[in-house]
N, C-alpha and C positions, 0 to 999 in steps of 0.2 A: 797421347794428347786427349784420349777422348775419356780415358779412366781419369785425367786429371780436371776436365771440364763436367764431369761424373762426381767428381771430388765436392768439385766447388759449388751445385747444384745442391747436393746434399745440407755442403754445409749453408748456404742459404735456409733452405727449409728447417735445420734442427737451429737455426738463430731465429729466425720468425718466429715459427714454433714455441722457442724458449723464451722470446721477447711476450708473445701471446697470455703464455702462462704467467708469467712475472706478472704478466699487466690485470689480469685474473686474480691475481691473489693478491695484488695490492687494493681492488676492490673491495676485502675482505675487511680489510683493515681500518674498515668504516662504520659506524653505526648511528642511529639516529636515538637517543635518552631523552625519552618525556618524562618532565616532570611526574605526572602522576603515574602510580603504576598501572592504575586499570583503565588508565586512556579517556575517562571520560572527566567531560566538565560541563558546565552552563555558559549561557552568552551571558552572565555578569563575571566570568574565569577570563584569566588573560593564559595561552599555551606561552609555557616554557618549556624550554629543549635547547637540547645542545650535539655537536655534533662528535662523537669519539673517534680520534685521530690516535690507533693505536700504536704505529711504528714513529710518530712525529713528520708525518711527509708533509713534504712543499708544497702547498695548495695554491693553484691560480688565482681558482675561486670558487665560492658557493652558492648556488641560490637556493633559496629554499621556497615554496609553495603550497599553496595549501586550496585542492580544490581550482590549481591553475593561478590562483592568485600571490604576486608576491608578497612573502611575509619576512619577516624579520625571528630573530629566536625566542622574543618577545611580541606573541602578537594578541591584543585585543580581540574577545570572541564576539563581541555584542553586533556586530557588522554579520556575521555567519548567520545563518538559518541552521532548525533543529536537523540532527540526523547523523549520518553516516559522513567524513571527510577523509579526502586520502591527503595524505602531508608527504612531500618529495624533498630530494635533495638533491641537485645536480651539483657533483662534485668534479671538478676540473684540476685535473694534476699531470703537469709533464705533456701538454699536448692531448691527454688522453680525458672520456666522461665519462663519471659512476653515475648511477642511478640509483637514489636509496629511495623506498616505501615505505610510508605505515599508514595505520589509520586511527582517528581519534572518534569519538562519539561525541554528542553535542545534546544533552538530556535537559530538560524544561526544567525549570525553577519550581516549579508547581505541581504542590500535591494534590490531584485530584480530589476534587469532594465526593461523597458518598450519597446515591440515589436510592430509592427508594418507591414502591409503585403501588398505588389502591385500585385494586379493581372496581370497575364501575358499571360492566355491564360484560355477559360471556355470549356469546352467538352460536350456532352451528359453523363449524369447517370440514370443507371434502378430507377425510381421512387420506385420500390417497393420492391429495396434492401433497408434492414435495417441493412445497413454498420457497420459492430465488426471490421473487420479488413482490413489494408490495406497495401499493400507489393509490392517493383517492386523486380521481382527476373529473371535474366538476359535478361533487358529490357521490360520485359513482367511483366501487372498488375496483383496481384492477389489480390482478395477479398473474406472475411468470411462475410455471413452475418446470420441472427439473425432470432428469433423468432420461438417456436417449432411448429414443421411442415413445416416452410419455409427458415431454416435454411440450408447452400451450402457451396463449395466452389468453385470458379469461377477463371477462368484464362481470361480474358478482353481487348479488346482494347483499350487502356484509350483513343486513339484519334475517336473512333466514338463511341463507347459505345457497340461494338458489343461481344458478349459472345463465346468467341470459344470453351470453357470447361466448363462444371459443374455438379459437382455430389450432391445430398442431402445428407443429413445428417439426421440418421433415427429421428422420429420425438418426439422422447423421449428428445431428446437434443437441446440445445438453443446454438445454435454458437456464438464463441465468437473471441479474436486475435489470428493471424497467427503472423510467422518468422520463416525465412530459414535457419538452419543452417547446414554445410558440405551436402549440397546438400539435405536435406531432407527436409521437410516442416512440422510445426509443429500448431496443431490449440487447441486453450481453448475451453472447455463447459463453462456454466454458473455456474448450481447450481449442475453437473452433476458428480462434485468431479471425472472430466476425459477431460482428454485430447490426441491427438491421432497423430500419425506419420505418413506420406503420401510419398508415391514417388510421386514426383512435376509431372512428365511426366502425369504417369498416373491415379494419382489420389488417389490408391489403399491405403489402412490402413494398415500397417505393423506391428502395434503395437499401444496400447496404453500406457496411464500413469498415477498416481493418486496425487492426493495434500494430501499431508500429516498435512500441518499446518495451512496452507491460506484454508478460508471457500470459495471461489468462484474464479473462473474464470474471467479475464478481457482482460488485452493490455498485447501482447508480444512484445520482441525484443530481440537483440545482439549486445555483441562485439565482434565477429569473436570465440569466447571462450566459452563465459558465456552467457545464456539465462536469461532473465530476465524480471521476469512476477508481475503487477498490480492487484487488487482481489478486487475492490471498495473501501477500507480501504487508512490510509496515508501510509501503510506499499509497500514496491517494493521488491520481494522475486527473490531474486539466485539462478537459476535452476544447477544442474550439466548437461554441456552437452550430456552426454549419457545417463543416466538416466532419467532425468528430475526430481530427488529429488529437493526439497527444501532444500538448504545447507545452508542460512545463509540470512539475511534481513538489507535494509535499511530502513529508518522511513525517509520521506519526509518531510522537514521543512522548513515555510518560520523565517523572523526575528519575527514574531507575532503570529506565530500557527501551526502546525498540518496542510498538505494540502489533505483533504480525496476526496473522490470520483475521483481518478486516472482513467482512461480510455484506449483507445489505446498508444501502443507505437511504437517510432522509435527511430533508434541508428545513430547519425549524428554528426562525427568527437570527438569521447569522450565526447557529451553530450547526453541525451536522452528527448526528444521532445516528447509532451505527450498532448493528450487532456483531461479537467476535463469536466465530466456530471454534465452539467448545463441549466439549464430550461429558465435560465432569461437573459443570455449570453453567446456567444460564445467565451470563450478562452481556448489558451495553453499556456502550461508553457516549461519550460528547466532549466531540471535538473540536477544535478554533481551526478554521481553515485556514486564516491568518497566518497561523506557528507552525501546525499541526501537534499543538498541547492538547495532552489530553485533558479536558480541565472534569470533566464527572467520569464517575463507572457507574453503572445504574446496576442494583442487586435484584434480576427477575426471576431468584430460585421460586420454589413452590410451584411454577405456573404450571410445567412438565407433569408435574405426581395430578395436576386436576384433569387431564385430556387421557382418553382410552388410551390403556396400554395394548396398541396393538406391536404385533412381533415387527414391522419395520419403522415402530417410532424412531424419530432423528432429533436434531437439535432445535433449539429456537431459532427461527431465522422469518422477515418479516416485518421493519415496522412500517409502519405509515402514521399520519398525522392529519386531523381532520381539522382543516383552518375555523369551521363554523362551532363545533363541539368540543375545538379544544380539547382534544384526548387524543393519545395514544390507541392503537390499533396494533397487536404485537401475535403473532400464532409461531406454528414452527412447520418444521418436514413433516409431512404425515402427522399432524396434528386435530383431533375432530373436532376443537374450539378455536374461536381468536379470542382473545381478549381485548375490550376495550379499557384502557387503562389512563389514570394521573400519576404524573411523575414530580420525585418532590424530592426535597433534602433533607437528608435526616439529620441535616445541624441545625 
């Protein structure tokens, strides 16, 4: 009796078992064919796709999604925002659901134009700031700079380089961008999942804040509203102004790609002006906060070969924008100039 209730235990589990794997590899038998092959299209593209059904099985049913939303095999991209999309398939067969993934890209219609910049005046800069951030807040410069143990924040004369404020920053943390908003002054950590509130006068930390989504710290800035903060990624996250939650995100896109390593920022007549960290050149871009098109790259080679070559020069990183003078303000890591500059279009 009990070899034969042994028997039939068995054979339960090797039918499960083998019900299991069936149901596994009819999984298999699934795929998801987008039309293009390298996945990517614009919001004037409508996605095509279709589902390959390799052994012809009996389907329930399918939904397909995109980004959580239901789509159709034909769906219109103009409704999508730029960026990155996952596309699903829930497949229903026999009782049982597959789960299929892919991901499509979503690149801007728009060829960035091409910038261009005149110098118009060069100043002294602390060689041995390693410039995060950089901010004029009424008329007066302020700068974050970098690296733990030598990270600050500086109130400056941009026209001789001299330091009239600066406090450190304990050296657990690696300073990163500043921006002022309703009178307050706001500055990123790097890796330090924190960032912290200042009275501009006096310097003082009134509070801090944490990143809830974005893994790091980069460029700040504003629209009089909305804070809006960079994290190395292609991603540009919407701060709530009193909080400083992370409310919502734009994905950065030129017409051919993904544009990652974001850097500082500034907020200049409803676009936002922005350096990328780059080893092999110096540029920015300007971007629509709207899309996150990149619609300029601005070319600021040369600037680099006119600032001492000292052994820890770094990259450009740095702008700011003076509402009354109308110029750019651009230096780098360890750089012994800023420049003040005009930015223009070489069409």
């Amino acid at each position: 009796m009990q070899i034969l209730l042994l028997m039939k235990v068995l054979l339960a589990a090797f039918s499960f078992l083998f019900f299991l794997t069936c149901n596994t590899d009819v999984g298999k038998d699934f795929s998801i064919k987008i039309s293009s092959k390298n996945k990517k299209f614009t919001q004037r593209d409508t996605l095509k796709f279709n589902l390959t059904n390799k052994k012809g099985h009996v389907l329930d049913s399918v939904i397909f999604t995109l980004d959580g939303k239901m789509i159709k095999s034909e769906a219109p991209l103009k409704s999508f925002p730029l960026g990155y999309h996952k596309l699903v398939a829930m497949i229903y067969v026999a009782g049982n659901v597959f789960k299929l993934e892919d991901q499509i890209t979503i690149l801007s219609s728009t060829t960035p134009k091409l910038y261009q910049y005149q110098i118009i005046n060069e100043f002294p800069h602390d060689k041995t700031a390693y410039t995060q951030g950089l901010e004029f807040y009424k008329d007066t410069l302020y700068e974050s700079t970098g690296l733990r143990g030598k990270s600050s924040i500086r109130k400056v004369n941009f026209i001789t380089g001299e330091v009239y404020k600066q406090i450190p920053l304990d050296k657990v943390y690696f300073g990163e961008g500043i921006t002022f908003l309703n009178h307050k002054l706001y500055q990123l950590t790097w890796k330090g999942n924190l960032g912290f509130q200042y009275d501009p006068a006096s310097f003082k930390i009134e509070r801090s804040f944490s990143f809830d989504k974005s893994k790091e710290g980069w460029g700040l800035c504003n629209d009089g509203q909305k804070i809006y903060k960079s994290d190395g990624s292609h991603n540009l996250w919407i701060l709530d102004p009193k909080t400083q939650e992370e409310v919502s995100q734009i994905q950065v896109m030129t017409d051919k790609s993904a544009l990652k390593k974001i850097n500082e920022l500034e907020w200049v007549d409803g676009k936002i002006y922005a350096n990328t960290y780059q080893f092999n050149k110096e540029v920015g871009i300007i971007i629509d906060p709207l899309t996150g098109t990149v619609e300029g790259v601005i070319d600021f080679s040369g600037l680099k070969e006119k600032v001492a070559q000292v052994p820890d020069l770094n990259v450009l990183n740095g702008i700011a924008y003076h509402p009354k003078r109308k110029t750019f303000f651009v230096t780098g890591k360890n750089w012994s100039k800023m420049f003040e500059v005009k930015i223009f279009s070489k069409e």
